[in-house]
C-alpha positions as a printed NumPy array, in Angstrom:
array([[  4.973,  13.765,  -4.182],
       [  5.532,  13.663,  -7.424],
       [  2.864,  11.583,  -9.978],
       [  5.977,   8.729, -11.343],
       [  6.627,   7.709,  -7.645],
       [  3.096,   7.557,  -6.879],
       [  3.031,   4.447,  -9.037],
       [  6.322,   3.002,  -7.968],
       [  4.81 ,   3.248,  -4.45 ],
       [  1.845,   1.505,  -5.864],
       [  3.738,  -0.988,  -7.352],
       [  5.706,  -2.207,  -4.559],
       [  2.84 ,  -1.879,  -2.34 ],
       [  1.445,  -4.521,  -4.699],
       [  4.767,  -6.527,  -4.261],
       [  4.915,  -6.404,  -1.084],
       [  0.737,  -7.24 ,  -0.557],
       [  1.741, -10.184,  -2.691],
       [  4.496, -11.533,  -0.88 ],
       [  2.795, -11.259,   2.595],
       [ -0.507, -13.256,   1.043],
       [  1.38 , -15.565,  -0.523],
       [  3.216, -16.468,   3.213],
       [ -0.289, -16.152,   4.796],
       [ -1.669, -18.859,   2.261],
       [  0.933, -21.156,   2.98 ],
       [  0.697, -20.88 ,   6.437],
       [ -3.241, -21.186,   6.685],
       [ -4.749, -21.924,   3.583],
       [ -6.704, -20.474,   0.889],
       [ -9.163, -19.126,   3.429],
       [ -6.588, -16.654,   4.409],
       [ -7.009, -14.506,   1.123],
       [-10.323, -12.26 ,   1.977],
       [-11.29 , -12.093,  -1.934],
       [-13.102, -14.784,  -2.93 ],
       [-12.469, -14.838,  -6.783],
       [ -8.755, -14.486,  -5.795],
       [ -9.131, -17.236,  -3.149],
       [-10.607, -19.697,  -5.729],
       [ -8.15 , -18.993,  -8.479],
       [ -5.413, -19.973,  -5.748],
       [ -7.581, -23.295,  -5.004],
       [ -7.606, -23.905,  -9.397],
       [ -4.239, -22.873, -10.127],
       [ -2.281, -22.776,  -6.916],
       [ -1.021, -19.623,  -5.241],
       [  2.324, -18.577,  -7.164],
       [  0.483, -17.781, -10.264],
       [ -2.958, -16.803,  -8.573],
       [ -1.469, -14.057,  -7.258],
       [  1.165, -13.044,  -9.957],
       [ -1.629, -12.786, -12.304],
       [ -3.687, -10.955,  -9.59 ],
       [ -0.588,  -8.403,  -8.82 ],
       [  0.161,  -7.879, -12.612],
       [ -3.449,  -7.27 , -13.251],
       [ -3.245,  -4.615, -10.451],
       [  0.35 ,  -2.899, -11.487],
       [ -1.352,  -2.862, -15.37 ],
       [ -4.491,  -1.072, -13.778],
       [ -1.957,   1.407, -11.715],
       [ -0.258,   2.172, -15.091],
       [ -3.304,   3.118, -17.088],
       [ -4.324,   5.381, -14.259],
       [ -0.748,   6.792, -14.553],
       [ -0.876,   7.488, -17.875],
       [ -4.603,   8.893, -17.655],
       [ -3.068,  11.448, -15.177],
       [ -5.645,  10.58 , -12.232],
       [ -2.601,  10.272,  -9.915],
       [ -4.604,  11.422,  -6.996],
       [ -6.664,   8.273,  -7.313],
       [ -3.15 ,   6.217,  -7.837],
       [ -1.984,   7.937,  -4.512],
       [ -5.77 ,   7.255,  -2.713],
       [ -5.215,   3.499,  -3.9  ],
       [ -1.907,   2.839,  -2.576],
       [ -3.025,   4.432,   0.54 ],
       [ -5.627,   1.626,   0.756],
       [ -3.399,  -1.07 ,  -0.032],
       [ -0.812,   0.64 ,   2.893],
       [ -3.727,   0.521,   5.546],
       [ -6.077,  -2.114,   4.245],
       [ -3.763,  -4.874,   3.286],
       [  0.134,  -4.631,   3.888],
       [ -0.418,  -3.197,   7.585],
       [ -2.789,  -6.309,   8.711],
       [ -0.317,  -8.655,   7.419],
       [  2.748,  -7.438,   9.122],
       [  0.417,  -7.099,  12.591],
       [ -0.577, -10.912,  12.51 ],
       [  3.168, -12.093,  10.998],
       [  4.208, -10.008,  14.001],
       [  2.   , -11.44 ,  16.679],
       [  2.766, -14.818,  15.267],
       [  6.491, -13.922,  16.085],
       [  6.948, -14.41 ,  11.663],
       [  8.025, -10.788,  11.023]])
C-alpha cells in the first residue's frame, strides 16, 4: 500500500475511533473510555472537545511519522487502532442492537 494512504487510513481510523467513543460515552459514561487521562479530560471539559483534542493530537502524531518516512510504524498503528479499538466498539454497538 502505498505510504500517503497509510495515513489517510490512519486518519479515519482515528475518526471513526472517535465517533464510536464519543456514542459509547454518552451511552454509559465516562467510565466507558479505557484511558484514564482521556477519561478525565472528558469529566473536565466534556466529551466533544476531549476527544477532538485527543483525535487531533493523534492525526498530528500520524503526520509527523508520515513525513519522517516510518510508514511501517503508521501502517503497525492503524492496525492497532483497527483491532484494538474500532473492532470492540462495533461488537458491543452490535450486541446492543446500536450498529
Amino acid at each position: 500500500m502505498r505510504p500517503r494512504l497509510w495515513l489517510v487510513l490512519f486518519v479515519l481510523l482515528q475518526f471513526a475511533d472517535g465517533v464510536l467513543t464519543y456514542a459509547a460515552v454518552e451511552r454509559f459514561g465516562a467510565a466507558a473510555e479505557g484511558n484514564p487521562i482521556l477519561a478525565t479530560w472528558i469529566v473536565i471539559t466534556g466529551t466533544a472537545p476531549a476527544l477532538i483534542g485527543a483525535k487531533l493530537i493523534a492525526c498530528a502524531c500520524g503526520g509527523v511519522l508520515y513525513a519522517a518516512g516510518v510508514h511501517r510504524v503508521l501502517a503497525g498503528l492503524s492496525a492497532l487502532y483497527f483491532f484494538f479499538a474500532v473492532m470492540p466498539w462495533l461488537q458491543i454497538f452490535s450486541q446492543l442492537g446500536l450498529s
